[in-house]
Each structure stands twice: as structure tokens, then as C-alpha cells.
N, CA, C and O atoms as a DFTB+ gen file, in Angstrom:
392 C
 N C O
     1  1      -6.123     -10.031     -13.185
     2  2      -6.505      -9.147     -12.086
     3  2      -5.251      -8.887     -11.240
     4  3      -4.606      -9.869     -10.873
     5  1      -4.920      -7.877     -10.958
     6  2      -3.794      -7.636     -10.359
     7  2      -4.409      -6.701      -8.092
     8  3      -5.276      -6.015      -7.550
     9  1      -3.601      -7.175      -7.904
    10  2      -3.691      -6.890      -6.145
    11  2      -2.498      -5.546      -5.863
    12  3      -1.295      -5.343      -6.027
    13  1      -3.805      -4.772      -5.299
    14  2      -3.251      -3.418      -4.610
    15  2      -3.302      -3.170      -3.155
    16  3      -4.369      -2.994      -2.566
    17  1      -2.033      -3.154      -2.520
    18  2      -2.042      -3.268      -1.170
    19  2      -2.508      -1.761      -0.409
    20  3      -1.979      -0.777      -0.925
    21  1      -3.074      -1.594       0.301
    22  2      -3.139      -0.451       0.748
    23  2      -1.847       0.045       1.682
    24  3      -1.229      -0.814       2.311
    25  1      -1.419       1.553       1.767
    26  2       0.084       1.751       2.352
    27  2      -0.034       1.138       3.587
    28  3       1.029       0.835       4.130
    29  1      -1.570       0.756       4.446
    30  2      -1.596       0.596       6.076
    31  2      -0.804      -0.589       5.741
    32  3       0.132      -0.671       6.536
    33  1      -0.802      -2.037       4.435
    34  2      -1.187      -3.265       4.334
    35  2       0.350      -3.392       4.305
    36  3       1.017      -4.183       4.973
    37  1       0.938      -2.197       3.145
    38  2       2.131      -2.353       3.192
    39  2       3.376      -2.615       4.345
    40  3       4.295      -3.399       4.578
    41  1       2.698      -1.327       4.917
    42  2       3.582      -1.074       6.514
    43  2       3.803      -2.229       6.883
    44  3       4.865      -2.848       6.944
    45  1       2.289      -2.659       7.254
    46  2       2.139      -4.129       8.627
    47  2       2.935      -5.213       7.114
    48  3       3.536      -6.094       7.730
    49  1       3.062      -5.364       6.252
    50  2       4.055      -6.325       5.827
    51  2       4.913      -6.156       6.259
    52  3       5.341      -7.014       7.031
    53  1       5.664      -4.964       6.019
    54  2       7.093      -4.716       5.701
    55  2       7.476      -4.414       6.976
    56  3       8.648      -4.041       7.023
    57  1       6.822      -4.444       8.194
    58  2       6.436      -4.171      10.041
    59  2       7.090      -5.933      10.076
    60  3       8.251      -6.227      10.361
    61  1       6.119      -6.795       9.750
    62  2       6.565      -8.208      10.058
    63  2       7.775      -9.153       9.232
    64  3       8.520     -10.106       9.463
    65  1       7.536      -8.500       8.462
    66  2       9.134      -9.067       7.220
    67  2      10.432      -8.723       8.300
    68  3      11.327      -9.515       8.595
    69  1      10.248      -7.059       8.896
    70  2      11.431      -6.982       9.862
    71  2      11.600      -7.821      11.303
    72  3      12.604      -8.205      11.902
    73  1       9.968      -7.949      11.628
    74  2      10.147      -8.776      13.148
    75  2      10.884     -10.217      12.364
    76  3      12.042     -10.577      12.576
    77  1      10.125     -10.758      11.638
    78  2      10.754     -12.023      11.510
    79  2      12.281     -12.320      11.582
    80  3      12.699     -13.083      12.453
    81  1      13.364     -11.569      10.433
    82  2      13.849     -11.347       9.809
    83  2      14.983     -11.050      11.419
    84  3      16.072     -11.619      11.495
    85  1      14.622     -10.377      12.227
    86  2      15.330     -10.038      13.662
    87  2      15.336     -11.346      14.401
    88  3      16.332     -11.563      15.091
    89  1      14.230     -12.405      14.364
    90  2      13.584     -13.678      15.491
    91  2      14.942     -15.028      14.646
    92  3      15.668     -15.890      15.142
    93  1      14.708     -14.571      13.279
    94  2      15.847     -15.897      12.607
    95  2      16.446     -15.429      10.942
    96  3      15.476     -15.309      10.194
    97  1      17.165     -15.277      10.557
    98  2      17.900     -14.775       9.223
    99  2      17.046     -15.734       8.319
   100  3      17.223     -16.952       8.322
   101  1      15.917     -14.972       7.389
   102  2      15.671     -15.552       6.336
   103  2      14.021     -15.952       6.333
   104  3      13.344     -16.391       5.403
   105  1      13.554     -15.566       8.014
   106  2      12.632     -15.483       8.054
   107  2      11.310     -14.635       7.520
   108  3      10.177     -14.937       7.146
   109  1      11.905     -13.674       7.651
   110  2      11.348     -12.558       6.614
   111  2      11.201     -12.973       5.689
   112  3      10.013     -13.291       5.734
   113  1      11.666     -13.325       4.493
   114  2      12.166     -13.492       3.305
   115  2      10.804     -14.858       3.305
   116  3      10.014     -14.992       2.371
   117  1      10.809     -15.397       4.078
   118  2      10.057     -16.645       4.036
   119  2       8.278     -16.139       4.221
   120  3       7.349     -16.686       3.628
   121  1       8.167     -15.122       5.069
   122  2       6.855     -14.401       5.277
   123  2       6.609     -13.808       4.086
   124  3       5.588     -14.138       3.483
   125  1       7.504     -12.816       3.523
   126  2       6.964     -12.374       2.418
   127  2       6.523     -13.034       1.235
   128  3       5.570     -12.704       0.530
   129  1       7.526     -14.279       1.032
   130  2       6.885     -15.219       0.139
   131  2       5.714     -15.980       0.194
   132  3       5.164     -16.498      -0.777
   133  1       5.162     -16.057       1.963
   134  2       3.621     -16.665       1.950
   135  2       2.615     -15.467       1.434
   136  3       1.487     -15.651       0.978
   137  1       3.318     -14.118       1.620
   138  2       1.862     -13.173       1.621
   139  2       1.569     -13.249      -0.229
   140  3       0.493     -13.283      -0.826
   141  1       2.745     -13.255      -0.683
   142  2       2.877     -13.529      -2.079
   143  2       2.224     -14.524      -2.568
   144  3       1.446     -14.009      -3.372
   145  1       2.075     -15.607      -2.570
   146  2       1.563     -16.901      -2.528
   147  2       0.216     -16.720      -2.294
   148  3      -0.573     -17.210      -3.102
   149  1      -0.238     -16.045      -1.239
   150  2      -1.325     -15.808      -0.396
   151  2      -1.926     -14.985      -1.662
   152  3      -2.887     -15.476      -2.255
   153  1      -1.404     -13.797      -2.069
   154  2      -2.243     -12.607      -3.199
   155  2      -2.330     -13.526      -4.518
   156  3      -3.321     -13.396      -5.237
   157  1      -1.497     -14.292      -4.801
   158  2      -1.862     -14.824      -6.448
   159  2      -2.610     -15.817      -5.896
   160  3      -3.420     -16.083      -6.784
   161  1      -2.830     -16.527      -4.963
   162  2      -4.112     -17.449      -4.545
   163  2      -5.903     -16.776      -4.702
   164  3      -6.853     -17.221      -5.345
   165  1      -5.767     -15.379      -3.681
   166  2      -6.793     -14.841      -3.911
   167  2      -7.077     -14.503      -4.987
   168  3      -8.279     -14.347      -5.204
   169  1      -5.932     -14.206      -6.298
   170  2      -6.579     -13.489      -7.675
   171  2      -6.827     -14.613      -8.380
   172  3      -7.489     -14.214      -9.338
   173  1      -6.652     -16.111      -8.504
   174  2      -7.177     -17.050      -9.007
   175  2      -8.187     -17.485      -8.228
   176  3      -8.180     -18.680      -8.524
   177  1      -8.898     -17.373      -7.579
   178  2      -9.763     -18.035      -6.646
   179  2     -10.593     -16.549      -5.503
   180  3     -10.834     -16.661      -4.301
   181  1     -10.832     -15.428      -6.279
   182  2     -11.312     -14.554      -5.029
   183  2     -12.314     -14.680      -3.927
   184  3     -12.407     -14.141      -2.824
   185  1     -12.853     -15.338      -4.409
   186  2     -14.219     -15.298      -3.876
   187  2     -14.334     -16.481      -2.412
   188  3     -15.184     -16.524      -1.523
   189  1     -12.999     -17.420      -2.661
   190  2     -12.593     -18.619      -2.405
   191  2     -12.789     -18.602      -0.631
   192  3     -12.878     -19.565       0.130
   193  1     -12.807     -17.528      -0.410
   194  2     -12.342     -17.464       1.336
   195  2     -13.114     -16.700       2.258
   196  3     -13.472     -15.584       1.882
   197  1     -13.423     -17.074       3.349
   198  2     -14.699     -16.215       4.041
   199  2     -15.008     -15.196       4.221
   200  3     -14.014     -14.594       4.627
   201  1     -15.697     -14.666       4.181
   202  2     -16.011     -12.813       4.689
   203  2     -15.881     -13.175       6.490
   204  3     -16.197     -14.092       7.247
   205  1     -15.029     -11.454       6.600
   206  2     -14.490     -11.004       8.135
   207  2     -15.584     -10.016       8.615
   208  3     -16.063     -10.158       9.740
   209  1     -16.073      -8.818       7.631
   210  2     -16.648      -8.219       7.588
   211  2     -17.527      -7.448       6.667
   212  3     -16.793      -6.844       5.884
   213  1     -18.531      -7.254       6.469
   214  2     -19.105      -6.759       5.043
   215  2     -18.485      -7.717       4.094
   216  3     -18.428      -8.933       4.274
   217  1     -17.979      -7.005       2.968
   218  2     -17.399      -6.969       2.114
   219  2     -16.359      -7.797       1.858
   220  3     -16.122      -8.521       0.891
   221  1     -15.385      -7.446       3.531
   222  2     -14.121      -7.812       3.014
   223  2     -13.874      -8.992       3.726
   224  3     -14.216      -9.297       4.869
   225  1     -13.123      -9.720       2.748
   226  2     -12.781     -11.365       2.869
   227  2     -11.506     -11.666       4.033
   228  3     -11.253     -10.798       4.868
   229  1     -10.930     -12.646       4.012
   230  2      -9.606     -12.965       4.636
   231  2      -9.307     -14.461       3.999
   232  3     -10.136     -15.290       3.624
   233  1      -8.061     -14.536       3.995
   234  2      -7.242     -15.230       2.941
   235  2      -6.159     -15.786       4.394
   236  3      -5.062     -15.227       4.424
   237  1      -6.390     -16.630       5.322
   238  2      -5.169     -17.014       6.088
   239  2      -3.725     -17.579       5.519
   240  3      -3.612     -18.203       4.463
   241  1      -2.724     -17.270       6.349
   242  2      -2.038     -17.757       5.980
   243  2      -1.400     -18.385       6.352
   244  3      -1.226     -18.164       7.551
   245  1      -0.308     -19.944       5.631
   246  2      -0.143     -21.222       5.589
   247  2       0.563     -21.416       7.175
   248  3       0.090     -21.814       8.240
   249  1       1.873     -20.948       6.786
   250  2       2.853     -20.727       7.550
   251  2       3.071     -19.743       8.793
   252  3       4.118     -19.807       9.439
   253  1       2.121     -18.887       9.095
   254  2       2.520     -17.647       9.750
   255  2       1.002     -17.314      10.617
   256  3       0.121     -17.922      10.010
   257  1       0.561     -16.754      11.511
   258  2      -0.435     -16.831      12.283
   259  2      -0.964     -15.429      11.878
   260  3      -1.480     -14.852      12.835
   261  1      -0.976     -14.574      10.465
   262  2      -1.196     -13.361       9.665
   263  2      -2.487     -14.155       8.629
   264  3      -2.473     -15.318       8.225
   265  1      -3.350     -13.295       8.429
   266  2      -4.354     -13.075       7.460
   267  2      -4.427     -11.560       6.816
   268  3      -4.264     -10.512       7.441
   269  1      -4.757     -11.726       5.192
   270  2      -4.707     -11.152       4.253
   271  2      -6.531     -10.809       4.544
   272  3      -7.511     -11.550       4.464
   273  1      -6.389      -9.386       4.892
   274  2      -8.208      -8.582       4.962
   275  2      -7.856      -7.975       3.059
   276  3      -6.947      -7.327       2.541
   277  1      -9.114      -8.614       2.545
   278  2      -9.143      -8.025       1.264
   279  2     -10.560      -7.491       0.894
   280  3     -11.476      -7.870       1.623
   281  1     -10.882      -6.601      -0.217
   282  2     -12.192      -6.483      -0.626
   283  2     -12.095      -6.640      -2.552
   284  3     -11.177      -6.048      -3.120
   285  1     -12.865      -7.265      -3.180
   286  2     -12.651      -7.445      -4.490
   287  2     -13.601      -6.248      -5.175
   288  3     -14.828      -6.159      -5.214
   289  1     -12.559      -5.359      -5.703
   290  2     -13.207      -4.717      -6.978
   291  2     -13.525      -5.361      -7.892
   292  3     -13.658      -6.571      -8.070
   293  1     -13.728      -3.945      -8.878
   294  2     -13.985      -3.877     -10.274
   295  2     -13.032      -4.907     -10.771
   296  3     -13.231      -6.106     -10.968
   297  1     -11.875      -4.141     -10.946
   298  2     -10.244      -4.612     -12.050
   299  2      -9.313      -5.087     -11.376
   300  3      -8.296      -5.480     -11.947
   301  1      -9.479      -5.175      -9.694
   302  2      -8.707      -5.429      -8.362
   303  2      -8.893      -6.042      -7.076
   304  3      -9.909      -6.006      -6.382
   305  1      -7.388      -6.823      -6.746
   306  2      -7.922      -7.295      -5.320
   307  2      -7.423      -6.251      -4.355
   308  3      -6.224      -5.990      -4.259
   309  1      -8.311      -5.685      -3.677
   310  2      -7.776      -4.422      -2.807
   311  2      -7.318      -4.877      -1.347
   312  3      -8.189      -4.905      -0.478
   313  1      -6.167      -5.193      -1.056
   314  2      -5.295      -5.980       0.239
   315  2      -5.921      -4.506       1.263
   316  3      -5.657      -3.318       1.077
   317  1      -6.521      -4.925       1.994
   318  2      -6.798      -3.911       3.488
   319  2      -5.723      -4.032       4.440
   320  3      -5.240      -2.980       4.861
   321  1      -5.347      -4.928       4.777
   322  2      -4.454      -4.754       5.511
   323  2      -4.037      -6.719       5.974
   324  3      -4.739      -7.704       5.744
   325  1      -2.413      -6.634       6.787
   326  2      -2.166      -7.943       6.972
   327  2      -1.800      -7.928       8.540
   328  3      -1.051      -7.224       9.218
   329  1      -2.700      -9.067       8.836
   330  2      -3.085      -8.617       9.682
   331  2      -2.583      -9.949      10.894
   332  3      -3.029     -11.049      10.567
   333  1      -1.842      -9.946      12.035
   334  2      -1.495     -10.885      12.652
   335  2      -3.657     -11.426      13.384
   336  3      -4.500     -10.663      13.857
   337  1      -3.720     -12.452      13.209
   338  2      -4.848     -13.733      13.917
   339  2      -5.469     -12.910      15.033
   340  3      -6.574     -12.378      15.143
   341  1      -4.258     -12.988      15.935
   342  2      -4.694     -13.180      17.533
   343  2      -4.506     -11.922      17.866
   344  3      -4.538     -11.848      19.095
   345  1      -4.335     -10.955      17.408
   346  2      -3.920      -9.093      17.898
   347  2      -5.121      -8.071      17.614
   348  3      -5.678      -7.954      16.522
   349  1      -5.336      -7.569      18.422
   350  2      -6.645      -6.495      18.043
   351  2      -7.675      -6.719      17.072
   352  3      -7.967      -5.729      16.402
   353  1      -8.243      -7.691      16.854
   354  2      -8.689      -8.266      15.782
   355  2      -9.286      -7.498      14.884
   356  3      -9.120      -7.935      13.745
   357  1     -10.272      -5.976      14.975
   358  2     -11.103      -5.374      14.484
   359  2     -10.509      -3.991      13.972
   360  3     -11.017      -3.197      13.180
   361  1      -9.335      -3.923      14.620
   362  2      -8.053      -2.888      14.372
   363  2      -8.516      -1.933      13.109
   364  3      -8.725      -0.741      13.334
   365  1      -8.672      -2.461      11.795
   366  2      -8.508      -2.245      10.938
   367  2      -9.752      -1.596       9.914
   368  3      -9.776      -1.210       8.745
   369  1     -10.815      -1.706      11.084
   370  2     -12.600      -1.593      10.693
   371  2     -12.629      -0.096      10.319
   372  3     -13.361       0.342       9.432
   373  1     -11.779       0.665      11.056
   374  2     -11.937       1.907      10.819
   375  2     -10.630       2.739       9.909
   376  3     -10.386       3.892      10.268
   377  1     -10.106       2.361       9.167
   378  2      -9.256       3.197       8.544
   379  2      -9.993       3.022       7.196
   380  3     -10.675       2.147       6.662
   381  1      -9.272       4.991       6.715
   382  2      -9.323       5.494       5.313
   383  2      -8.782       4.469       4.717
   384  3      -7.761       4.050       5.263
   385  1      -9.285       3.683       3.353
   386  2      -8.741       2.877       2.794
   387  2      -8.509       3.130       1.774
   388  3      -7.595       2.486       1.260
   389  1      -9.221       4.219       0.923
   390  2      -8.285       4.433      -0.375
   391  2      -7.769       5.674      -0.800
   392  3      -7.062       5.737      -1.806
């Protein structure tokens, strides 16, 4: 089963890969490897982690105060978006997702 990020999911990665990455050299590099970690966790184990809303699950993560909003297809884990804990929490209820 392979994981498809949505472009919002992408942004807010590649949004926090840069904050980090500005706060300490290498930090980034270290976030992206939890969200990584984080997606081959959910595709061995989908079902593994609580529902946020309807459908879609969340996958926290280890190191970083970000959760992975996902919904499981057919052939896919569909990443909604990544999402910092403590920030607008519901942010994400209303966007076009595919």
C-alpha cells in the first residue's frame, strides 16, 4: 500500500521542514524523517490509530508536537494534512481534498 500526501499535506511538511531547519541545522532533516517513519507505520498498521474525525485517523508523532490526519482507501493511505497538535485544531475539516 503506498501513501499519497495531499499538496495542502505537502506544503505544511515542507512549511515545517523549513521552520525547523531555521530553529537548528538538521532539524528539518530530522522532522522529515519522523513524518516518514510516521507513513510506513500507518501502511503496516492502518487502522492502528484513533479517528479525529469521521473517517479520518491521526498517526502522532514521536518527536515533534505534529500529527499525520489520514483517511484509508481502496489501494491508499491518503495523508490529509500534517498538522502541528496545539494550532487551529479543526483547520483542515474543510478543504478540497482530492
Amino acid at each position: 500500500m503506498q501513501v499519497i500526501f495531499s499538496k495542502y499535506a505537502k506544503q505544511e511538511l515542507e512549511d515545517a521542514v523549513h521552520y525547523y531547519e531555521l530553529e537548528y541545522t538538521g532539524l528539518g532533516k530530522g522532522f522529515r524523517e519522523e513524518v516518514r517513519m510516521a507513513a510506513l507505520r500507518i501502511v503496516e498498521y492502518p487502522q492502528a490509530w484513533s479517528t479525529e474525525r469521521g473517517d479520518v485517523r491521526k498517526c502522532l508523532l514521536h518527536r515533534f508536537p505534529y500529527k499525520l490526519l489520514y483517511s484509508i482507501e481502496e489501494d491508499h493511505v491518503f495523508v490529509i494534512a500534517v498538522a502541528h497538535q496545539h494550532r487551529k485544531p479543526d483547520y483542515w475539516v474543510e478543504r478540497n481534498l482530492k
